[in-house]
C-alpha positions as CSV (number, residue, x, y, z in Angstrom):
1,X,70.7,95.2,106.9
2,X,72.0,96.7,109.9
3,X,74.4,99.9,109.2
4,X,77.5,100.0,111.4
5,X,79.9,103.2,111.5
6,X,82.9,102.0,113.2
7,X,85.9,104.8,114.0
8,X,88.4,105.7,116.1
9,X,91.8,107.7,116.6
10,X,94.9,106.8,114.6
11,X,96.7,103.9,116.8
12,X,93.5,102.8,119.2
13,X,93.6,99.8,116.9
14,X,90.5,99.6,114.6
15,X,92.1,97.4,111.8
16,X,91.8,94.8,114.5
17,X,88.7,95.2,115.7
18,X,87.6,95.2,111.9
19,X,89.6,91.6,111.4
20,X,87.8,90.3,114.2
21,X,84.1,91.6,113.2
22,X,84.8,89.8,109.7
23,X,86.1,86.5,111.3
24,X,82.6,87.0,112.6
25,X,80.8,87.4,109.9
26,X,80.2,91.4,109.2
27,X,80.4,92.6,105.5
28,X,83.3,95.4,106.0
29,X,83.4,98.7,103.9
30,X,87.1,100.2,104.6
31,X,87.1,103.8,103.9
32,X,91.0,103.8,104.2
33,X,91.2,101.1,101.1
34,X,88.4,102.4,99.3
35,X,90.7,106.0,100.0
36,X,93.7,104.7,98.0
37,X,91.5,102.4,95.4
38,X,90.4,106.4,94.1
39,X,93.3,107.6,93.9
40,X,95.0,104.6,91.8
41,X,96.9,105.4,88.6
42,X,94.7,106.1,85.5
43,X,91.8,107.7,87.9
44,X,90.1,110.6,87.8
45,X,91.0,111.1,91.6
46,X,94.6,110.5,91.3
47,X,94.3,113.1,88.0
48,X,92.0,115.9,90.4
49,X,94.9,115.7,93.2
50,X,97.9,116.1,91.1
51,X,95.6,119.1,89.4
52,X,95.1,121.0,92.8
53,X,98.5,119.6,95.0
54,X,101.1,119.4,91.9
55,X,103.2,116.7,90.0
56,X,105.5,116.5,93.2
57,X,103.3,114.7,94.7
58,X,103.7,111.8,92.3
59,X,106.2,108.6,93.0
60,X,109.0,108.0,90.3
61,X,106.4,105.1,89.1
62,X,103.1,107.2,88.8
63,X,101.4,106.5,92.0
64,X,100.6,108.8,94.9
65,X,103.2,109.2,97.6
66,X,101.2,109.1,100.2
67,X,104.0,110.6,102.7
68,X,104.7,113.2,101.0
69,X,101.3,114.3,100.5
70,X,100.6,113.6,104.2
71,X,103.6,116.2,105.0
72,X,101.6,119.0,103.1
73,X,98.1,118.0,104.5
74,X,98.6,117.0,107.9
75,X,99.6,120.5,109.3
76,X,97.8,122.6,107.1
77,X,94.1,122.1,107.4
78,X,93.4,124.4,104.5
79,X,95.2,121.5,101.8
80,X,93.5,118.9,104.0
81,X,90.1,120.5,103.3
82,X,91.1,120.5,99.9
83,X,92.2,117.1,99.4
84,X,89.6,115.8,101.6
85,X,86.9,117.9,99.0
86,X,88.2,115.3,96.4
87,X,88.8,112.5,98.0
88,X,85.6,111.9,100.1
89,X,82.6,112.2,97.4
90,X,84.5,109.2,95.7
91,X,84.7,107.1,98.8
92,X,81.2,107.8,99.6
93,X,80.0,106.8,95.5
94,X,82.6,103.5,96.4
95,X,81.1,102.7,99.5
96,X,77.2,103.2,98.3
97,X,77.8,100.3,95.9
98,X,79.5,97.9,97.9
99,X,77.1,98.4,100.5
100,X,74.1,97.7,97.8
101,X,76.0,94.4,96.7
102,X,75.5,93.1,100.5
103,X,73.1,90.5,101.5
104,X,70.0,91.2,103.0
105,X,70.2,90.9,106.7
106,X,73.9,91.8,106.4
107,X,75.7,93.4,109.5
108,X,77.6,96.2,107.2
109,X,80.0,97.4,108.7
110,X,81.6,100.9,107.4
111,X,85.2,101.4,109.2
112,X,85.5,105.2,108.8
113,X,88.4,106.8,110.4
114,X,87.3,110.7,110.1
115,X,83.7,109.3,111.1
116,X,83.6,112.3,114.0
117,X,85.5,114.7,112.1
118,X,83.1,114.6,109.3
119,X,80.3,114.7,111.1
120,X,78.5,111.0,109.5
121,X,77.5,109.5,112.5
122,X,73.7,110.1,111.4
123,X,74.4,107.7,108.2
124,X,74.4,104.9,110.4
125,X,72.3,103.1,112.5
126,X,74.9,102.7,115.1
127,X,78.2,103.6,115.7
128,X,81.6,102.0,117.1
129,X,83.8,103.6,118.7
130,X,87.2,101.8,119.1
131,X,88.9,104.3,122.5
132,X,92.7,104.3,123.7
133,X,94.0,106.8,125.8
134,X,96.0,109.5,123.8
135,X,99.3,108.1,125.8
136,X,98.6,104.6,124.7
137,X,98.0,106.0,120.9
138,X,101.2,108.0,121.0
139,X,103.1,104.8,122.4
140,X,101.5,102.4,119.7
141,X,102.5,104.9,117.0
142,X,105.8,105.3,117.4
143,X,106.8,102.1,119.4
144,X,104.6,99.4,116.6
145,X,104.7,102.2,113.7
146,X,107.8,103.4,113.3
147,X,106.7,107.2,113.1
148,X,108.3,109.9,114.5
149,X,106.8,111.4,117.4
150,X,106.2,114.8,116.4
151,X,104.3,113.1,113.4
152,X,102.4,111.3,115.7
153,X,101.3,114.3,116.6
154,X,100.6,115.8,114.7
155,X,98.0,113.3,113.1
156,X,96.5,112.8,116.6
157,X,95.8,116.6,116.7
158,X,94.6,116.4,113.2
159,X,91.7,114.4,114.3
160,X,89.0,114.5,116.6
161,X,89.5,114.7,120.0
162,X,89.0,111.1,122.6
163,X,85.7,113.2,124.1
164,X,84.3,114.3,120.6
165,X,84.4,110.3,119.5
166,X,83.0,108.9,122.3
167,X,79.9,111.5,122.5
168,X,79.0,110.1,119.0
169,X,79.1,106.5,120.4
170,X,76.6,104.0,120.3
171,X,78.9,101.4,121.7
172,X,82.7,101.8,122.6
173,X,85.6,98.9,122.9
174,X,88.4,100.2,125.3
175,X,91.5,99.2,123.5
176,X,93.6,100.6,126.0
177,X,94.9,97.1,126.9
178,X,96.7,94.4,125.7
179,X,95.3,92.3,122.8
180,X,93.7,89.5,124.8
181,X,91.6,92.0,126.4
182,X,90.0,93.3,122.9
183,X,88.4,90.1,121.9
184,X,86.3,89.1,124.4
185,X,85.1,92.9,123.8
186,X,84.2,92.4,120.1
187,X,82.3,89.4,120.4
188,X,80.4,91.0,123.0
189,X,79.4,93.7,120.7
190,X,78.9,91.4,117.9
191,X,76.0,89.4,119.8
192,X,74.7,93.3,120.1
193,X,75.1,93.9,116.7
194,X,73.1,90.5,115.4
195,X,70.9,91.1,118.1
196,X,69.7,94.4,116.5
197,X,70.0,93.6,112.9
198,X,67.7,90.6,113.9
199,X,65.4,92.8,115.5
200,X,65.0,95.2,112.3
């Protein structure tokens, strides 16, 4: 089994590289579903973040809404430390077991968006990094997203900077162009992937 940390900044387009390592054949372990699976109504997640962040943080229906939550985490790193201090052993527990269920020989592939932040590059035996420039980010954000751009922002700054991912790199996929480009790209690093995982 070959370990794979793939990450990158909000908007340099992950998701799609993940869709296109799956069409391929990797095993993916998203942190970001796995994220919202702990928190779920009827969890002890969902129960330990209403417990430190308040009822207000609750939807009329009993699940978490995740804007408003983001508006008290994302500029105060303090209640981001705390929520992450919740939040993160249960997506690591999550992740542990889906990747035990994988095949043998299995490219696993973990897409972990704080990867850098976090500081898990050494759980892996190579890591992804999916690069945009911070322009092309911004633009994606807003234009494809819908957000604001001082929330855009703000989450950019909230994360690791371009330079601090790409030291961590293994391997990186410049998805500063259009979609055509990014493609050719992944399969190139899938060949290196298999190549490796063959290899042992």
């Amino acid at each position: 089994m070959l370990k794979v940390g793939l990450t990158g900044g909000i908007g340099a387009g992950k998701s799609e590289v993940s869709r296109l390592l799956v069409g391929y054949g990797a095993v993916l372990i998203d942190a970001d579903r796995i994220a919202r699976e702990v928190v779920e109504p009827g969890t002890p997640g969902l129960a330990a973040v209403v417990e430190e962040f308040g009822a207000d943080v609750l939807a009329p229906d009993g699940t978490l809404d995740r804007p408003r939550l983001g508006s008290v985490v994302f500029s105060d790193a303090e209640r981001l430390a705390a929520l992450n201090a919740i939040v993160h052993p249960l997506v690591g527990a999550r992740s542990a077991e889906l990747e035990r269920a994988a095949a043998p020989g299995s490219v696993v592939v973990h897409d972990v968006p704080l990867l850098t932040e976090n500081g898990l590059a050494p759980l892996y035996d190579l890591v992804v990094v999916v690069d945009a420039s911070p322009g092309t980010q911004l633009d994606r954000l807003v234009r494809l997203r819908g957000m604001a751009e001082s929330e855009a922002r703000a989450r950019m700054a909230a994360q690791a900077t371009r330079e601090q991912r790409r030291a961590v790199a293994d391997l990186i996929i410049d998805n500063d162009g259009p979609l055509e480009d990014l493609e050719p790209q992944v399969r190139k690093v899938w060949s290196e992937l298999t190549a490796r995982s063959a290899a042992g």
